[in-house]
C-alpha positions in Angstrom: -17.8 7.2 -35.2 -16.5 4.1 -35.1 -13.4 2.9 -37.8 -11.0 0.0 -38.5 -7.8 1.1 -40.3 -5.7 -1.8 -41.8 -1.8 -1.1 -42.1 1.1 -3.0 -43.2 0.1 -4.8 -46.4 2.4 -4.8 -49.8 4.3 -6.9 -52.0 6.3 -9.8 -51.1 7.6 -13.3 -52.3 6.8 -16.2 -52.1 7.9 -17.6 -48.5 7.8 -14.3 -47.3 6.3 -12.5 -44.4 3.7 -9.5 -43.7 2.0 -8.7 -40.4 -0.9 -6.7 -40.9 -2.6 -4.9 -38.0 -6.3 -3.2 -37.5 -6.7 -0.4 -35.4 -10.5 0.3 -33.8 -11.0 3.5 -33.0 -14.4 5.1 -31.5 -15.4 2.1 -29.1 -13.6 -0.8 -27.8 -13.8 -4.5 -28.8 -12.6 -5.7 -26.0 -15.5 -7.8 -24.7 -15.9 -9.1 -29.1 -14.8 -10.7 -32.4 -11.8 -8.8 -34.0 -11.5 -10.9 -37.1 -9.4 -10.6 -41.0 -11.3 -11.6 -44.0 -9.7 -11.8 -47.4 -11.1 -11.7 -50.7 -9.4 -12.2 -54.4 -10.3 -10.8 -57.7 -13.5 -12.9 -58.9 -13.9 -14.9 -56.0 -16.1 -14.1 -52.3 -15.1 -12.9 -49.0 -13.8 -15.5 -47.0 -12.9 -15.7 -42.9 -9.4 -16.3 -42.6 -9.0 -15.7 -38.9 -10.6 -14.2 -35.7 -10.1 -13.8 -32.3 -12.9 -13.5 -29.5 -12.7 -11.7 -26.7 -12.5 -14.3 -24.0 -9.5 -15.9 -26.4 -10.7 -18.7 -28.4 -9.3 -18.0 -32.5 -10.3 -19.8 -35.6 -8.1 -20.1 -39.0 -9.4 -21.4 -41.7 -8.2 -24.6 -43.3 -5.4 -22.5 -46.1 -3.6 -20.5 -43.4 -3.2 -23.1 -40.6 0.3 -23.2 -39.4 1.2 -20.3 -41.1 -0.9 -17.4 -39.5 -1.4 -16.4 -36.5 -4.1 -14.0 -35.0 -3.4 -11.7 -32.0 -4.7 -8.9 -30.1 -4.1 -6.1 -27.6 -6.8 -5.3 -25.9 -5.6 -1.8 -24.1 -4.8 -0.9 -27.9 -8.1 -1.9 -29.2 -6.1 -3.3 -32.3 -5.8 -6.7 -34.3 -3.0 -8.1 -36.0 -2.3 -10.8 -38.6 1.6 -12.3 -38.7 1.3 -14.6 -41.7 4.6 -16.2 -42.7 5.4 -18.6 -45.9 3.3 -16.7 -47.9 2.4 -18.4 -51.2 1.0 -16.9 -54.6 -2.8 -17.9 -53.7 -2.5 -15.4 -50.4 -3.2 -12.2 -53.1 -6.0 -10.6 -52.0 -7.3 -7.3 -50.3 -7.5 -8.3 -46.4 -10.6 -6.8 -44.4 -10.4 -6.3 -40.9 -13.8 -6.8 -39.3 -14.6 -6.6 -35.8 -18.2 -7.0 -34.0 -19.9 -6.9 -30.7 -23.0 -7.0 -28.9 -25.5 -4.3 -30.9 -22.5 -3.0 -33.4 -20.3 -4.6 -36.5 -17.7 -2.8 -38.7 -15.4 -3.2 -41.2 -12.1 -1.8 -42.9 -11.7 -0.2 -45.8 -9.3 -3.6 -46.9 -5.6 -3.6 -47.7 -3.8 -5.3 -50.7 -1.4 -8.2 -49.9 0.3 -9.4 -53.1 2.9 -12.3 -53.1 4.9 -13.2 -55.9 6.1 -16.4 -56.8 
């Protein structure tokens, strides 16, 4: 059975930092997309982040230049430093991770900044 647990969430301030991480368990992800999504009280899931296999990451327009995306591969896990956090960062954060013939998701993790 295959599962993505999210860890490290919480409450912080404004400015502050959090590094989430995703740990895959019951195949690897080594050779696919290990991504975070976000997604705030009344509004849709959005991509914040991802990382492929081969290297190549994506951020979205908000986070630039204050997230960063990594991965260990031997750990099969995903992580998501984000520094000068700001009051429009609230949300639950999703790790999702896909490859070839199989998707999945975590169960989400609250990240609350205060200003």
């Amino acid at each position: 059975q295959v599962q993505l647990v999210e860890s490290g969430g919480g409450l912080v301030q404004a400015g502050g930092s959090l590094r989430l991480s995703c740990a895959a368990s019951g195949t690897m992800f080594s050779d696919g997309h290990m991504a975070w999504h976000r997604q705030a009280p009344g509004n849709q899931r959005e991509l914040v982040a991802s990382a492929s296999g081969s290297g190549p990451t994506y951020y979205a327009d908000s986070v630039k230049g204050r997230f960063t995306i990594s991965r260990d591969m031997d750990k099969n896990t995903v992580y998501l430093q984000m520094n000068n956090l700001k009051p429009e960062d609230t949300a639950t954060y999703y790790c999702y991770a896909n490859r070839p013939g199989l998707s999945a998701w975590g169960r989400g993790i609250q990240v609350t900044v205060s200003s």
